[in-house]
ROBA-9849 format. One record per residue (C-alpha): residue number from 0; residue in one letter; x, y negated, z negated. Coordinates in pm, 1 decimal, always signed. Layout:
residues N
+-----+-----+----------+----------+----------+
|   n | res |        u |        v |        w |
+-----+-----+----------+----------+----------+
| NUM |   A |        X |        Y |        Z |
...
+-----+-----+----------+----------+----------+
//
This chain:
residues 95
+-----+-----+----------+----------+----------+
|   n | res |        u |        v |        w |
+-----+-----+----------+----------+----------+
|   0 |   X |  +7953.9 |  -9103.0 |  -3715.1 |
|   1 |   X |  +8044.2 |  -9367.4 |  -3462.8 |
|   2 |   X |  +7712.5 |  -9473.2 |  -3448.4 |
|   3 |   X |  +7631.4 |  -9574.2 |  -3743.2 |
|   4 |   X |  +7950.3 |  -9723.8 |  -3860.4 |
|   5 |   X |  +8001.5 | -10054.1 |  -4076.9 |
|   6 |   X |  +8057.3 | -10373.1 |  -3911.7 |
|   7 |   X |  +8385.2 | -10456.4 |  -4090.4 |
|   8 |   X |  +8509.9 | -10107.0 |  -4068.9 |
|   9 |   X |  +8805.8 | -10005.9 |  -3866.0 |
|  10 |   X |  +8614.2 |  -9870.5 |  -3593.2 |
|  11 |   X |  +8420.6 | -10169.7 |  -3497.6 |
|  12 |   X |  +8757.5 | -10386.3 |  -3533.8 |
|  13 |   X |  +8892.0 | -10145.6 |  -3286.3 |
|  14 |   X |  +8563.5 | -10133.2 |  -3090.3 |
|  15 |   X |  +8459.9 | -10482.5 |  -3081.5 |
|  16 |   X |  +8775.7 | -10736.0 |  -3146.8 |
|  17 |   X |  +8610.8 | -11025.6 |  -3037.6 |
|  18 |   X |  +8315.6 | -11033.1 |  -3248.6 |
|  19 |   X |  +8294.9 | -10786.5 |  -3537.4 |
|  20 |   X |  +8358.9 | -11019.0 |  -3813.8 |
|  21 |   X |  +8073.8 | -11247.1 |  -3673.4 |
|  22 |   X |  +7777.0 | -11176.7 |  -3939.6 |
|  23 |   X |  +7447.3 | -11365.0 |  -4075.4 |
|  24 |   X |  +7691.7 | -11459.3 |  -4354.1 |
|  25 |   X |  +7919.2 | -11604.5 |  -4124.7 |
|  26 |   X |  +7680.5 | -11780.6 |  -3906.2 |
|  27 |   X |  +7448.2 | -11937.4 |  -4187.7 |
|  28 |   X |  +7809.7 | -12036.7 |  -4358.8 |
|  29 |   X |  +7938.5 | -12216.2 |  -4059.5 |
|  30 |   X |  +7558.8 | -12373.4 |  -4027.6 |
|  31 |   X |  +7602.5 | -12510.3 |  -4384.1 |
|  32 |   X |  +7964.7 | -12672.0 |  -4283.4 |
|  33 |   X |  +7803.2 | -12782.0 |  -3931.0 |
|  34 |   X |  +7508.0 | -12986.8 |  -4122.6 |
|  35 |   X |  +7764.3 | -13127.5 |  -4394.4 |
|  36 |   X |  +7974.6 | -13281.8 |  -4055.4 |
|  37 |   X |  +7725.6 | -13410.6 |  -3892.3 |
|  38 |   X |  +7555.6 | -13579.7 |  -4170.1 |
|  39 |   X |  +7896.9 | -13738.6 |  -4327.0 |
|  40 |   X |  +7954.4 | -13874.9 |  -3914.6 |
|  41 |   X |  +7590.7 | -14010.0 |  -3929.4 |
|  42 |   X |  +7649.5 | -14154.3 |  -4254.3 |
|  43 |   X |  +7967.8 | -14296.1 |  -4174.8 |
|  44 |   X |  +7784.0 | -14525.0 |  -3867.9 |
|  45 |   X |  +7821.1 | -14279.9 |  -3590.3 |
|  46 |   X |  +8178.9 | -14418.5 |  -3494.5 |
|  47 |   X |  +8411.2 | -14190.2 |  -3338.8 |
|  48 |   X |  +8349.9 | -13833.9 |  -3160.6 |
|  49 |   X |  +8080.8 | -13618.6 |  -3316.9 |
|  50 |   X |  +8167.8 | -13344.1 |  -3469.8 |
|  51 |   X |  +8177.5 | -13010.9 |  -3287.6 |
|  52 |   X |  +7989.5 | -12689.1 |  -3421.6 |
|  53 |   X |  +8242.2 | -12449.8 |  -3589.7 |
|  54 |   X |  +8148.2 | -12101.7 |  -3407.5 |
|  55 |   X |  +8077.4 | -12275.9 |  -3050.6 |
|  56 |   X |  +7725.4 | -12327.3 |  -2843.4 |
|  57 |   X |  +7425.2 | -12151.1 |  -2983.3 |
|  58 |   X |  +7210.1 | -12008.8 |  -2748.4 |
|  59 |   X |  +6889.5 | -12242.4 |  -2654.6 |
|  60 |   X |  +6579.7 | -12143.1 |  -2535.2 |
|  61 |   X |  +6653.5 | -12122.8 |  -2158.4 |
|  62 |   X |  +6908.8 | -11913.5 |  -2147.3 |
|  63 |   X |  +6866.5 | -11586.8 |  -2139.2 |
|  64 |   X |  +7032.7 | -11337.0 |  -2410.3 |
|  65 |   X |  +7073.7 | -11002.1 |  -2335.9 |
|  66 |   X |  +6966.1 | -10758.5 |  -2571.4 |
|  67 |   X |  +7255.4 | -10482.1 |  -2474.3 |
|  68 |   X |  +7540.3 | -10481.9 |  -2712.7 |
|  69 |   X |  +7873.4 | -10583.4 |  -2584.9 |
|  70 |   X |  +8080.4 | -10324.9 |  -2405.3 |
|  71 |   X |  +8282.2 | -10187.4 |  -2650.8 |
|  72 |   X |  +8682.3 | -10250.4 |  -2554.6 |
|  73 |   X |  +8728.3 |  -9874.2 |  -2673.8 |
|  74 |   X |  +8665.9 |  -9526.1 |  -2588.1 |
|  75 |   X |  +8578.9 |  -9300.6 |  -2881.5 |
|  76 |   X |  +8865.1 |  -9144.8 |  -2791.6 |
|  77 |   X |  +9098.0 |  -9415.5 |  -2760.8 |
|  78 |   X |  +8948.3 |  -9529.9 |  -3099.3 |
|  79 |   X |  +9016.8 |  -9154.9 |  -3275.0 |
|  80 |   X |  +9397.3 |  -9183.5 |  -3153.8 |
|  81 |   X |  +9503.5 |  -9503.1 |  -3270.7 |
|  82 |   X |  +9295.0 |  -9415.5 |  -3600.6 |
|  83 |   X |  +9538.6 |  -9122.0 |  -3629.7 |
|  84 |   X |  +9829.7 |  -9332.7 |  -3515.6 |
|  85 |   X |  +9765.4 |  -9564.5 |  -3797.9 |
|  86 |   X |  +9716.0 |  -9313.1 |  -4029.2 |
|  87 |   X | +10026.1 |  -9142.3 |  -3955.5 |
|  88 |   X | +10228.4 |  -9473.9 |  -3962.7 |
|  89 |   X | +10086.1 |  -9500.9 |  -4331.0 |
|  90 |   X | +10166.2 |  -9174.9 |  -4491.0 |
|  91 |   X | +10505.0 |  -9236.3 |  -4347.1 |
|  92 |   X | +10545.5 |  -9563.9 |  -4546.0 |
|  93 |   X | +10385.1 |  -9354.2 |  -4834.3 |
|  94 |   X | +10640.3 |  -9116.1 |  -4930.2 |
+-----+-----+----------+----------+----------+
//
């Protein structure tokens, strides 16, 4: 079950805080907004600072990327008991 789990489920928020909203949506989004920046500062003479990309430095073709996922910040353990805490702390708002 852990394995296979949705990116914007609870488990990967709990897993992976850093990056699990970070999806193809997201990147080609902030691509779109990066382009639309940088062609309104070329259009606009060049004057001033140029415009930063959004989600930080892409990767370029000397560096190297490693293909291992990120450590996850959680146990499966860890991840199971503050499910259940949460869980807990909502049926006690419930009722």
């Amino acid at each position: 079950m852990l394995r296979w789990h949705r990116h914007d489920s609870a488990v990967s928020r709990l897993k992976f805080p850093d990056t699990w909203w970070r999806t193809i949506e997201v990147d080609l989004s902030a691509l779109q907004v990066d382009a639309l920046r940088g062609g309104n500062w070329q259009r606009g003479g060049g004057q001033g600072q140029k415009p930063d990309p959004i989600l930080g430095p892409w990767p370029t073709d000397q560096e190297v990327v490693s293909a291992e996922p990120a450590k996850p910040k959680m146990t499966a353990t860890e991840i199971r008991d503050e499910l259940a805490k949460r869980r807990a702390l909502r049926e006690s708002r419930a009722g």
